[in-house]
N, C-alpha and C positions, 0 to 999 in steps of 0.2 A: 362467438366470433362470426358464424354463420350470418344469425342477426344482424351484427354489425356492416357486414360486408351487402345485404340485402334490404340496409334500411328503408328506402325507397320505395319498397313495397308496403310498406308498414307493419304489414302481416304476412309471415312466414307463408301461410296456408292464400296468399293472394298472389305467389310468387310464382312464376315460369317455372322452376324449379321444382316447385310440389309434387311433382309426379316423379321423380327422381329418388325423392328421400321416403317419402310415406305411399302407403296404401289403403284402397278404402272399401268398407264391407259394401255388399249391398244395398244397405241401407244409406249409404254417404257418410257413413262416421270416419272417422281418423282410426288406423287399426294402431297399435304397437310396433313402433321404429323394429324393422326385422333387415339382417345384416345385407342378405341378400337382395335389399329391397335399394341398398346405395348402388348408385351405377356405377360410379367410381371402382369399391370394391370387384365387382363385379368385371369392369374391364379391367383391370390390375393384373390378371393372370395372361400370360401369353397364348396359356393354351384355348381357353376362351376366345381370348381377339381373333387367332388363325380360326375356332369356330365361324363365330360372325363374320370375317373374311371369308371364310366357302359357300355359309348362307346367303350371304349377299347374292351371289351370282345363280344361283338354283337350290331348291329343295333336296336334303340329302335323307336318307334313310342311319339310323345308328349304326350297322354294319359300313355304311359307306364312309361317316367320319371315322371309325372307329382304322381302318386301311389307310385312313392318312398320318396317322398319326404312331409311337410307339411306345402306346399308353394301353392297356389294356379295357375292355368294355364297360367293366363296372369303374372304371375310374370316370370314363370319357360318360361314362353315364350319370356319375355324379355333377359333372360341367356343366352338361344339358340341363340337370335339374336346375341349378344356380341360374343358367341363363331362362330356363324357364319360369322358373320363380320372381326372376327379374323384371321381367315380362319383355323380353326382348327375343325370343325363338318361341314360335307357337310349335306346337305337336298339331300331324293331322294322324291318325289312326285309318289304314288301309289294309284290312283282314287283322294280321298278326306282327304286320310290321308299320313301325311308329316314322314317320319322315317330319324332318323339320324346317322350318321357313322363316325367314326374320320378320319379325315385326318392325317396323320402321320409326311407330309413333316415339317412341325414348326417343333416339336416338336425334330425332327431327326436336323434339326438346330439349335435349343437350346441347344440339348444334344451335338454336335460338338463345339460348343461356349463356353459350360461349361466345356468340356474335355480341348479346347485351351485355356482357364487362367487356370484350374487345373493342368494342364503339363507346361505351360507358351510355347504353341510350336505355336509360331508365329514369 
C-alpha cells in the first residue's frame, strides 16, 4: 500500500519519507525495518508527544521529565529510549547526569511528507 500511495517516487528509498521508515549503517546500507524506527509508532503514545512537547522548549535532565509525569523512572526511561532510537531526542551526557534535546531533523521530514500529500506536490 505504502508503494502504492508513493508511486511517484518510483523508489521507495528515493522518497522524502526514507528517513522515517528505515535506518542506515555506516556504511549507507538499508539496516532491518526495526519498530522503533516508524515515527508513526513512535508518536502514537501520549506520553511520548508530552515528552517532545517539553523538549521542544528546553533541554530536560531524566529526573526532570521524570517529576512531570506519574510514570515511574524506569518506565519514562524506556520512552526516552524509543524516542532515542527514533532519532528524534539526542542524549548529551554531563558528569552522571544524561539531559535530552529534540532533534528536529524527523520531525522537519514529516512535516515536508505531510505538506507533499496535503498539496499532492509530487
Amino acid at each position: 500500500i505504502l508503494k502504492k500511495l508513493l508511486k511517484p517516487c518510483y523508489r521507495i528509498e528515493d522518497c522524502i519519507v526514507n528517513p522515517l521508515f528505515y535506518k542506515y549503517n555506516s556504511g549507507g546500507r538499508k539496516m532491518v525495518y526495526k519498530k522503533n524506527s516508524d515515527i508513526f509508532f513512535v508518536l502514537a503514545d501520549p506520553v511520548r508527544r508530552r515528552i517532545i512537547e517539553m523538549l521542544s522548549c528546553e533541554e530536560f535532565s531524566v529526573n526532570e521529565i521524570v517529576k512531570e509525569f506519574s510514570l515511574t523512572q524506569p518506565a519514562i526511561s524506556k520512552h526516552l529510549k524509543i524516542l532515542r532510537e527514533s532519532g528524534l531526542v539526542i542524549v548529551k551526557e554531563r558528569g552522571k547526569k544524561r539531559f535530552y534535546t529534540l532533534e528536529n531533523k524527523i520531525l522537519t521530514d514529516l512535516e515536508s511528507w505531510i505538506k507533499m500529500i496535503k498539496y499532492k506536490q509530487y
